[in-house]
C-alpha positions as a LaTeX table, in Angstrom:
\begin{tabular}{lrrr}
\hline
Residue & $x$ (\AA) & $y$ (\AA) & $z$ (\AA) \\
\hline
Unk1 & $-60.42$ & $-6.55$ & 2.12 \\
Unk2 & $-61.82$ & $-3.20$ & 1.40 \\
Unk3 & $-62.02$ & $-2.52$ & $-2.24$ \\
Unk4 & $-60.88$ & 1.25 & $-1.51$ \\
Unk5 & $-57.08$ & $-0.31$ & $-1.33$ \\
Unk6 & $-56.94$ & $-2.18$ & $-4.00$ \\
Unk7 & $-55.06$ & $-1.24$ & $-6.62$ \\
Unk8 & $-56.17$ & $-1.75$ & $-10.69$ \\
Unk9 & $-54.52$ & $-1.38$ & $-13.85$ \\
Unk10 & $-56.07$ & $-0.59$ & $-17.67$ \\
Unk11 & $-54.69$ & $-1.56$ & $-20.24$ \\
Unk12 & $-56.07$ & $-0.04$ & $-23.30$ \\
Unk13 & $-55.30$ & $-1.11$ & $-27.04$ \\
Unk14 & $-56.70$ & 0.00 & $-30.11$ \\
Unk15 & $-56.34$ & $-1.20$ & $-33.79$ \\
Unk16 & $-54.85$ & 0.89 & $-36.06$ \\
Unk17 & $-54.79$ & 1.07 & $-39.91$ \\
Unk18 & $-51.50$ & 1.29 & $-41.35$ \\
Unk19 & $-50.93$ & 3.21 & $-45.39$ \\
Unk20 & $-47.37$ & 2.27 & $-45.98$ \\
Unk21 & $-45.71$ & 3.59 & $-48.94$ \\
Unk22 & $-43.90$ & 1.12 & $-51.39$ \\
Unk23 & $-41.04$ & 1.19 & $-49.94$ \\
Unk24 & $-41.93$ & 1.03 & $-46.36$ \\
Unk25 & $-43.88$ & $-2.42$ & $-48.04$ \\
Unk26 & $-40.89$ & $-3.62$ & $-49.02$ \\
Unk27 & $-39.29$ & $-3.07$ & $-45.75$ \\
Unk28 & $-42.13$ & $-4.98$ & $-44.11$ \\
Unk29 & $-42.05$ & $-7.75$ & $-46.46$ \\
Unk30 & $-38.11$ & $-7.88$ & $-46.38$ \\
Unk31 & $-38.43$ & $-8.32$ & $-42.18$ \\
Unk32 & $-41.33$ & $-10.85$ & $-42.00$ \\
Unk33 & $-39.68$ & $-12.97$ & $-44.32$ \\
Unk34 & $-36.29$ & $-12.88$ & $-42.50$ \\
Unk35 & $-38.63$ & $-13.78$ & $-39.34$ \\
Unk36 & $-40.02$ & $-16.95$ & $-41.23$ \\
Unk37 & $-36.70$ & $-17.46$ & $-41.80$ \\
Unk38 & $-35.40$ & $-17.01$ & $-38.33$ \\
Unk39 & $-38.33$ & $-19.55$ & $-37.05$ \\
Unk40 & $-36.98$ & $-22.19$ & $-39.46$ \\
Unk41 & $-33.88$ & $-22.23$ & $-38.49$ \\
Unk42 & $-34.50$ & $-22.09$ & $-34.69$ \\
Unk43 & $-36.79$ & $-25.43$ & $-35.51$ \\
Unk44 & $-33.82$ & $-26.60$ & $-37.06$ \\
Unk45 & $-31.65$ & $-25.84$ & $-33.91$ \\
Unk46 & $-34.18$ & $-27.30$ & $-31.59$ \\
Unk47 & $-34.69$ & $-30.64$ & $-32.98$ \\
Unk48 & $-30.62$ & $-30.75$ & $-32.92$ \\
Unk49 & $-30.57$ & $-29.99$ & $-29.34$ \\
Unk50 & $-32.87$ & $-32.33$ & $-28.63$ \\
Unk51 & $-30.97$ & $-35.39$ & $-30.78$ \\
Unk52 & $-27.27$ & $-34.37$ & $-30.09$ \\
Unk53 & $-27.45$ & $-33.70$ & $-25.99$ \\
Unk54 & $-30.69$ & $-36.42$ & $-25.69$ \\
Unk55 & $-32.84$ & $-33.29$ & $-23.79$ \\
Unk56 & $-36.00$ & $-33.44$ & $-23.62$ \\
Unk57 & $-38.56$ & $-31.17$ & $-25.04$ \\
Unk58 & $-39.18$ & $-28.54$ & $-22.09$ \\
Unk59 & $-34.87$ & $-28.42$ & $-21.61$ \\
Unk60 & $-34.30$ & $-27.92$ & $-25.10$ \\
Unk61 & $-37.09$ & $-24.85$ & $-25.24$ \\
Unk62 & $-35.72$ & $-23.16$ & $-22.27$ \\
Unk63 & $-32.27$ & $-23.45$ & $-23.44$ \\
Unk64 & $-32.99$ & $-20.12$ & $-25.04$ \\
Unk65 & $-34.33$ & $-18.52$ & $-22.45$ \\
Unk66 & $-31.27$ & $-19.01$ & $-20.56$ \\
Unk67 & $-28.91$ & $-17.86$ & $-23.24$ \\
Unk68 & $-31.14$ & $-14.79$ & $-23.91$ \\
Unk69 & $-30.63$ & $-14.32$ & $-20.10$ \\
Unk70 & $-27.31$ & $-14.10$ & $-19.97$ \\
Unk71 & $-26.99$ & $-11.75$ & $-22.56$ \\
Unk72 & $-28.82$ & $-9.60$ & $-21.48$ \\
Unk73 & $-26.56$ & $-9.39$ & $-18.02$ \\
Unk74 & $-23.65$ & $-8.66$ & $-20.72$ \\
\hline
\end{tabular}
């Protein structure tokens, strides 16, 4: 194959230093804790899944990945 045709992508990142105020703080604070939260409860969820309808593990993580689907065909 001639490397001419080949087609490449970049991707670039860089790191950036954030100066929140204290209320944009708060506001961070306030959403990564209602993330922990959110995590907890989905553990929660999963290991009823997996007791209640007897799936296994890989079923009762891509159970969520189907509903997610078809919402977002809504």
């Amino acid at each position: 194959m001639i490397m001419d045709t080949l087609l490449t992508t970049q991707a670039l990142s860089c790191k950036l230093k954030l100066l929140p105020d204290m209320e944009q703080i708060g506001a961070i604070r306030s959403t990564a804790v209602a993330y922990h939260n959110a995590l907890n409860y989905a553990s929660v969820v999963y290991r009823d899944l997996r007791e209640r309808f007897a799936l296994p593990s890989l079923m009762a993580c891509n159970e969520s990945v189907q509903v997610t689907t078809a919402y977002k065909t809504l």
